[in-house]
C-alpha positions as CSV (number, residue, x, y, z in Angstrom):
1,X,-61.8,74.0,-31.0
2,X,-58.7,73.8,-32.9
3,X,-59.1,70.1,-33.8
4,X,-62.9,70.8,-34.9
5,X,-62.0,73.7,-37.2
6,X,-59.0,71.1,-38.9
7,X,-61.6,68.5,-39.4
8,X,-64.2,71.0,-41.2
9,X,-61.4,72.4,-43.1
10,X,-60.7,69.0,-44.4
11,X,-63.8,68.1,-45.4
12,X,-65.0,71.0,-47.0
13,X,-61.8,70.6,-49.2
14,X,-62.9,67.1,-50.1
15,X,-66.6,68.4,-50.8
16,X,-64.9,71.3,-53.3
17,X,-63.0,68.7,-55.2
18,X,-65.8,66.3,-55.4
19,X,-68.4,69.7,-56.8
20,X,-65.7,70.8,-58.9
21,X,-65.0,67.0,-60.3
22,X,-68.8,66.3,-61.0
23,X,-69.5,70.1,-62.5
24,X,-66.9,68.9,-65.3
25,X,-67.8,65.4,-65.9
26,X,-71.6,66.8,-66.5
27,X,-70.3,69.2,-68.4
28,X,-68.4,66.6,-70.8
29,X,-70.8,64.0,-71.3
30,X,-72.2,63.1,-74.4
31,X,-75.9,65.5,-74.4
32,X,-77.0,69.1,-74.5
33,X,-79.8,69.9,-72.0
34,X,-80.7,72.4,-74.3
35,X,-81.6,70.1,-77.1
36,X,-84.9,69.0,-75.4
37,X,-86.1,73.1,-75.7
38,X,-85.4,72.8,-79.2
39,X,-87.1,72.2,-82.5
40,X,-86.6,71.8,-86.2
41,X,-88.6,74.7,-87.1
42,X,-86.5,77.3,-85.0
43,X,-84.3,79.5,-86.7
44,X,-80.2,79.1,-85.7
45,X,-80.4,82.5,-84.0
46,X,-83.1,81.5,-81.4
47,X,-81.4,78.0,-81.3
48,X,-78.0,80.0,-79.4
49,X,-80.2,82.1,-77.8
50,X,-81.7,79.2,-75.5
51,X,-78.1,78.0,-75.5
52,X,-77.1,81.0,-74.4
53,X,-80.0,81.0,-71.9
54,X,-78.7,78.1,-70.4
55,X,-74.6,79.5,-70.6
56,X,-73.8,76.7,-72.3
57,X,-72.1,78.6,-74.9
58,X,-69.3,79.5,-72.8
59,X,-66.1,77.3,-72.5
60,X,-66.6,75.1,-69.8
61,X,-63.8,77.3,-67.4
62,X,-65.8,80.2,-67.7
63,X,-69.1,78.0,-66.9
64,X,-67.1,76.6,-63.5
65,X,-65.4,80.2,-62.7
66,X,-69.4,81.7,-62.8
67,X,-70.3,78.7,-60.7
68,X,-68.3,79.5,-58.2
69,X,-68.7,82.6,-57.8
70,X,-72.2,81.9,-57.6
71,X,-72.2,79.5,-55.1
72,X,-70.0,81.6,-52.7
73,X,-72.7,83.9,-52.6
74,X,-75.5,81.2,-52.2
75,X,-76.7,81.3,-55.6
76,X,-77.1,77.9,-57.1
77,X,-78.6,78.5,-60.2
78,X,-81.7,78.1,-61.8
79,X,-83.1,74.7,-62.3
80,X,-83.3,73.9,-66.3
81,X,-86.3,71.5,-65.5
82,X,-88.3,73.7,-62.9
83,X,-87.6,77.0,-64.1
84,X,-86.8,78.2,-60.3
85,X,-83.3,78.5,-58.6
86,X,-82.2,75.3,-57.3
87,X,-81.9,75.8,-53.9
88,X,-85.7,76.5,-53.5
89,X,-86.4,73.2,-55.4
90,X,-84.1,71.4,-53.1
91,X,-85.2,73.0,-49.6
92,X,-88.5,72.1,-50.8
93,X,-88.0,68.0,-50.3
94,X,-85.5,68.3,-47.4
95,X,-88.4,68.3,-44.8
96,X,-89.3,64.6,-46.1
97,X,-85.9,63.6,-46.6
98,X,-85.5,64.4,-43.0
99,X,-88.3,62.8,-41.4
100,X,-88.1,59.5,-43.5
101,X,-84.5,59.0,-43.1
102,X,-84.4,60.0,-39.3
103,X,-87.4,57.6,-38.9
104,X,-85.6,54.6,-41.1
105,X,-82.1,55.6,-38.4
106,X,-84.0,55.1,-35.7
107,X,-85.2,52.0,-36.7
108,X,-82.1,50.8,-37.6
109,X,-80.1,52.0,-34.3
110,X,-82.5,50.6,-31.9
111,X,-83.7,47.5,-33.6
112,X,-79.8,46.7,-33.9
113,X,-79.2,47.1,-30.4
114,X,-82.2,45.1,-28.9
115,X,-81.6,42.1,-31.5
116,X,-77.6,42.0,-30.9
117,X,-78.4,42.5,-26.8
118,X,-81.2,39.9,-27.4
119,X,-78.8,37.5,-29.8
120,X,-76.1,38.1,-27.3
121,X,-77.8,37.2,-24.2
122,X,-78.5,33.8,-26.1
123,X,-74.8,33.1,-27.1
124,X,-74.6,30.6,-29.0
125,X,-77.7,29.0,-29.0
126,X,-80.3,28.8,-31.6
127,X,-81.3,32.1,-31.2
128,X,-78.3,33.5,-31.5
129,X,-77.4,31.4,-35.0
130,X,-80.7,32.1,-36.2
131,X,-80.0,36.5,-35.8
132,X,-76.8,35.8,-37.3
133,X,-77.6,33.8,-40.0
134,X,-80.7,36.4,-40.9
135,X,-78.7,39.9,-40.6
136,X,-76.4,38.0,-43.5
137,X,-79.4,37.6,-45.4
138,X,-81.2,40.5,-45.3
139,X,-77.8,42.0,-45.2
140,X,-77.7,40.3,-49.1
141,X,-81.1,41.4,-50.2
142,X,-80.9,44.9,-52.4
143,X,-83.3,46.9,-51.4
144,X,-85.0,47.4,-54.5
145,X,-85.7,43.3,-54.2
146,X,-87.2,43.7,-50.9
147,X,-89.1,46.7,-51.8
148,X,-90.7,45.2,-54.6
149,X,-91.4,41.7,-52.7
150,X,-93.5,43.8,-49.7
151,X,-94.9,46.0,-51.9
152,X,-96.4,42.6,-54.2
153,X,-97.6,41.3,-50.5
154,X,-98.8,43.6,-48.3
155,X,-100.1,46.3,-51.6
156,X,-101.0,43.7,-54.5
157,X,-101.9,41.0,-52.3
158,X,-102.8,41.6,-48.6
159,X,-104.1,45.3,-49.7
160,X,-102.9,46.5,-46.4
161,X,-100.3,49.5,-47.2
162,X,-100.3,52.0,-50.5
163,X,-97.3,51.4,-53.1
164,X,-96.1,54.5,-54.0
165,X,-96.5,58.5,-52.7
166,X,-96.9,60.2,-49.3
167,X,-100.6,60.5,-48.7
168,X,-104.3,59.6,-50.6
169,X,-105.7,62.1,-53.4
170,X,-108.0,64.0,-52.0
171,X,-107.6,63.4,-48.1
172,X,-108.8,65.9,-45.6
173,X,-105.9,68.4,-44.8
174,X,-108.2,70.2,-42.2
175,X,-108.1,67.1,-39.9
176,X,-104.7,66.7,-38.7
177,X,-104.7,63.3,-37.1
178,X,-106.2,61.9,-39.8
179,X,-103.7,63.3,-42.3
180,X,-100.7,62.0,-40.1
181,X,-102.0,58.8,-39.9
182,X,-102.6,58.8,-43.4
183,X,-99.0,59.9,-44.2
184,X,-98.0,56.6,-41.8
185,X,-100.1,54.2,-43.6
186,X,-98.1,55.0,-46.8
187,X,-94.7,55.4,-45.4
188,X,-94.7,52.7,-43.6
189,X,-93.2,50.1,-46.2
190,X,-91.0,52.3,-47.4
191,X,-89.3,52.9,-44.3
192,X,-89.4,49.5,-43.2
193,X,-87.3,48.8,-46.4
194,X,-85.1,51.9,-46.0
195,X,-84.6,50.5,-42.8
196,X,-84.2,46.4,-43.6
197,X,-80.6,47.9,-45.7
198,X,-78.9,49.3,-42.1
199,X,-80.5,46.8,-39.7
200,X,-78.1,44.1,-40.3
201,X,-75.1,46.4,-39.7
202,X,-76.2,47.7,-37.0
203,X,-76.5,44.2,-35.4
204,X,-73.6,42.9,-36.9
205,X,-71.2,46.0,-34.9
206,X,-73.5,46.0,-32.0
207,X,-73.0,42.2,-31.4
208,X,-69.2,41.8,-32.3
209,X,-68.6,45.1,-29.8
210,X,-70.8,43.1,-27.1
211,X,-68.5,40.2,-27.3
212,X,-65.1,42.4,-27.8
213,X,-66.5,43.9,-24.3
214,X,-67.7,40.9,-22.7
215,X,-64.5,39.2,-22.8
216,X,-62.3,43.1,-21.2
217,X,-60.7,42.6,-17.8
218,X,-63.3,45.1,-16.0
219,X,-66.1,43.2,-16.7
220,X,-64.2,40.3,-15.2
221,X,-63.5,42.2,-12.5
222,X,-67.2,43.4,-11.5
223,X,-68.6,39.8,-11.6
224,X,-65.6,39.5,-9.6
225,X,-67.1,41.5,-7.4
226,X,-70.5,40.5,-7.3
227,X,-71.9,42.9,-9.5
228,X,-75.2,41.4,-11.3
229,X,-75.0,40.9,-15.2
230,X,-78.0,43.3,-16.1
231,X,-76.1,46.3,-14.8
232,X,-72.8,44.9,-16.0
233,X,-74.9,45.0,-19.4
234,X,-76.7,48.2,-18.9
235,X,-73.5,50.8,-17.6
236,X,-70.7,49.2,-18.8
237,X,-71.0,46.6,-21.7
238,X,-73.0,49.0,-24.1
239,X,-71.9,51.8,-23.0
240,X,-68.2,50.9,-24.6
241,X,-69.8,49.3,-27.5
242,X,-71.1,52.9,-28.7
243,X,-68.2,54.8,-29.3
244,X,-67.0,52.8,-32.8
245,X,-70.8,52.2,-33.5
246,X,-71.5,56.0,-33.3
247,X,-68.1,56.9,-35.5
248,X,-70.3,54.5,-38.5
249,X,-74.1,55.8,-37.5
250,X,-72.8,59.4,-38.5
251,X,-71.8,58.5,-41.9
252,X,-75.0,56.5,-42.3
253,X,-77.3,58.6,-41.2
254,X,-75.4,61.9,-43.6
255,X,-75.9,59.0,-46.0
256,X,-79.5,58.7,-45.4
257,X,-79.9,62.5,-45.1
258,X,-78.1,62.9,-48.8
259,X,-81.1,60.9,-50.2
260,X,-82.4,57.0,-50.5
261,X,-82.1,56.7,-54.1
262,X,-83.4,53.1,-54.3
263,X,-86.5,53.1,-51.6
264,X,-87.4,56.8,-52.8
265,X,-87.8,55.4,-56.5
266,X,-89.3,52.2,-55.8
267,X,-92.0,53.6,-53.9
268,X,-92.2,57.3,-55.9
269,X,-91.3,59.4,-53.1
270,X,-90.3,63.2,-52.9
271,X,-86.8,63.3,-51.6
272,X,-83.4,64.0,-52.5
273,X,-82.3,60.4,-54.1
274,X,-85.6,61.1,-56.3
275,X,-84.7,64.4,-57.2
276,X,-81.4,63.6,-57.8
277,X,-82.0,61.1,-60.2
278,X,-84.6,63.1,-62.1
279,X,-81.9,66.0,-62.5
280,X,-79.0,63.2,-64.0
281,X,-81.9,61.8,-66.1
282,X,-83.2,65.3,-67.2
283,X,-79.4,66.6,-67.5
284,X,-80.6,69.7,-65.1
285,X,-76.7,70.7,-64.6
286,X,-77.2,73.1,-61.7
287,X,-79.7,70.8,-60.2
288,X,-76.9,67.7,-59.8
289,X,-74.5,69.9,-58.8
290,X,-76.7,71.4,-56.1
291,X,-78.3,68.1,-54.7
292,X,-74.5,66.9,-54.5
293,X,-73.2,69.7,-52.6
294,X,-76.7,69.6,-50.6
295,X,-75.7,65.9,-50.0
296,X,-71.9,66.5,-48.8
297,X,-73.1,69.3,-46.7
298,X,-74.9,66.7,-44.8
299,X,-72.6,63.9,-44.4
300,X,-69.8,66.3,-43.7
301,X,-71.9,67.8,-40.7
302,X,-73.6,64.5,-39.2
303,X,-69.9,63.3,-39.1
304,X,-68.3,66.1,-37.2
305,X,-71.6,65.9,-35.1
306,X,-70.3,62.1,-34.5
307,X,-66.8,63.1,-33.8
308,X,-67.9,65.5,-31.3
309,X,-69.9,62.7,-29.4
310,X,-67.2,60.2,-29.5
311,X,-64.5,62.7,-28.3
312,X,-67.5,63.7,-25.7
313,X,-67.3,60.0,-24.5
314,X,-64.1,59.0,-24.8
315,X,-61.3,61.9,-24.4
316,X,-58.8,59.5,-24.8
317,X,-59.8,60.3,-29.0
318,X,-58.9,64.1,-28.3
319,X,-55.5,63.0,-27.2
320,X,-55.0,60.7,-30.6
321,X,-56.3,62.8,-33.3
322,X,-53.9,65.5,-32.0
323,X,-50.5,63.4,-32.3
């Protein structure tokens, strides 16, 4: 317990000097959010009263001391865009966030560890060289340059999947399977993309743990003793394999979580990397400030959710991280 409260402690210091560091350098950036509300014909007076509206009168250590003492009481501000306190706007796209970034994870997790278990049980054969060689590539490939290529051939020229939103105008909300499937048909390339960016990672550590494993005295010793390769595979090889792979999954998937700027762009979706970008390109102050906080929450706790199953499987971590 004692080692869990020190890592929290930690991070949550790291996330207050990264909020506190971004509230300033918004802050002194060329641009007044304010000047977008304004208009020639207003009078000076009304001019520093939507100023005022916005507190951006104040010097900017008064503006951060309010902040705080906002924040600590949960209050985040009111949106300058949407007129409504950030927090509602932001709990309001964390439902898709969640679903498109757990379903891009899994993706990523799984089809990392059947290629790398399928590339490995092929060593060094053509199969094998040709994983390699393609987790490089797509590994290379921005995901804005793959979004756009399988949007141009399955949407502009197959016609098979939608380019952009979560569902068709005017589809029937009453029928419930039809509506999921719908919501499948057009996230489907986006979190096949989404997904494309970790996939080669997750191959890359899943494959280099299988050989670090492979080549361990105990799996030596078990084929010593007669024990057949699928269960040397099954209990022991991946099993050992997880406990680094897990350490990177949890800051991926807080990644993920925090918001897929490119894919949710690409393919106009509603999720945090969209609303984030919309808030840096609309200078919404309270709204960047809450989706980054929103997003450091998250990394911070799929982290420590990480540590916790590491240290669950190997107690040998408990041991080091308290020397």
């Amino acid at each position: 317990m004692l080692l869990f409260i020190k890592r929290a402690a930690t991070s949550v210091l790291i996330l207050f000097l990264t909020v506190s560091f971004l509230f300033v350098l918004v802050r002194i950036a060329p641009g007044d959010p304010s000047q977008k509300y304004l208009s020639p014909n207003l009078s000076p007076q009304l001019i520093e009263k939507v100023k005022s509206s916005f507190q951006l009168d104040k010097p900017i250590s008064k503006q951060y001391i309010s902040f705080l003492e906002n924040a600590f009481s949960g209050d985040l501000g009111i949106s300058y865009k949407y007129h409504r306190p950030v927090s509602e706007v932001i709990s309001e796209v964390l439902p898709f966030t969640f679903f498109f970034s757990l379903s891009a994870f899994t993706i990523q997790f799984v089809g990392g560890l059947l290629l790398a278990f399928w590339a490995f049980h092929h060593h060094k054969k053509l199969l094998d060289k040709f994983l390699s060689s393609g987790s490089i590539f797509l590994y290379a490939v921005p995901s804005f340059v793959s979004g756009v290529f399988l949007i141009y051939l399955f949407s502009v020229q197959l016609k098979l999947f939608p380019s952009s939103g979560v569902k068709t105008v005017g589809s029937l909300e009453e029928n419930f399977f039809l509506l999921a499937f719908d919501y499948l048909h057009h996230l489907f390339l986006p979190v096949v993309v989404l997904a494309l960016t970790g996939l080669p990672v997750y191959f890359k550590y899943f494959r280099e743990s299988f050989e670090e494993n492979q080549q361990k005295l105990y799996t030596v010793y078990l084929r010593a003793n007669g024990v057949s390769e699928k269960r040397i595979y099954l209990r022991h090889i991946i099993p050992n394999s997880l406990n680094s792979i897990i350490a990177y999954a949890g800051v991926d998937l807080g990644i993920l979580f925090s918001g897929a700027l490119i894919t949710e762009v690409v393919f106009s979706l509603p999720g945090m990397g969209r609303l984030a970008v919309n808030a840096i390109l609309g200078r919404d102050y309270p709204l960047i400030v809450g989706c980054t906080l929103t997003a450091g929450l998250l990394v911070i706790l799929t982290n420590l959710i990480a540590d916790l199953i590491r240290m669950k499987i190997d107690k040998r971590l408990v041991k080091g991280l308290l020397n």
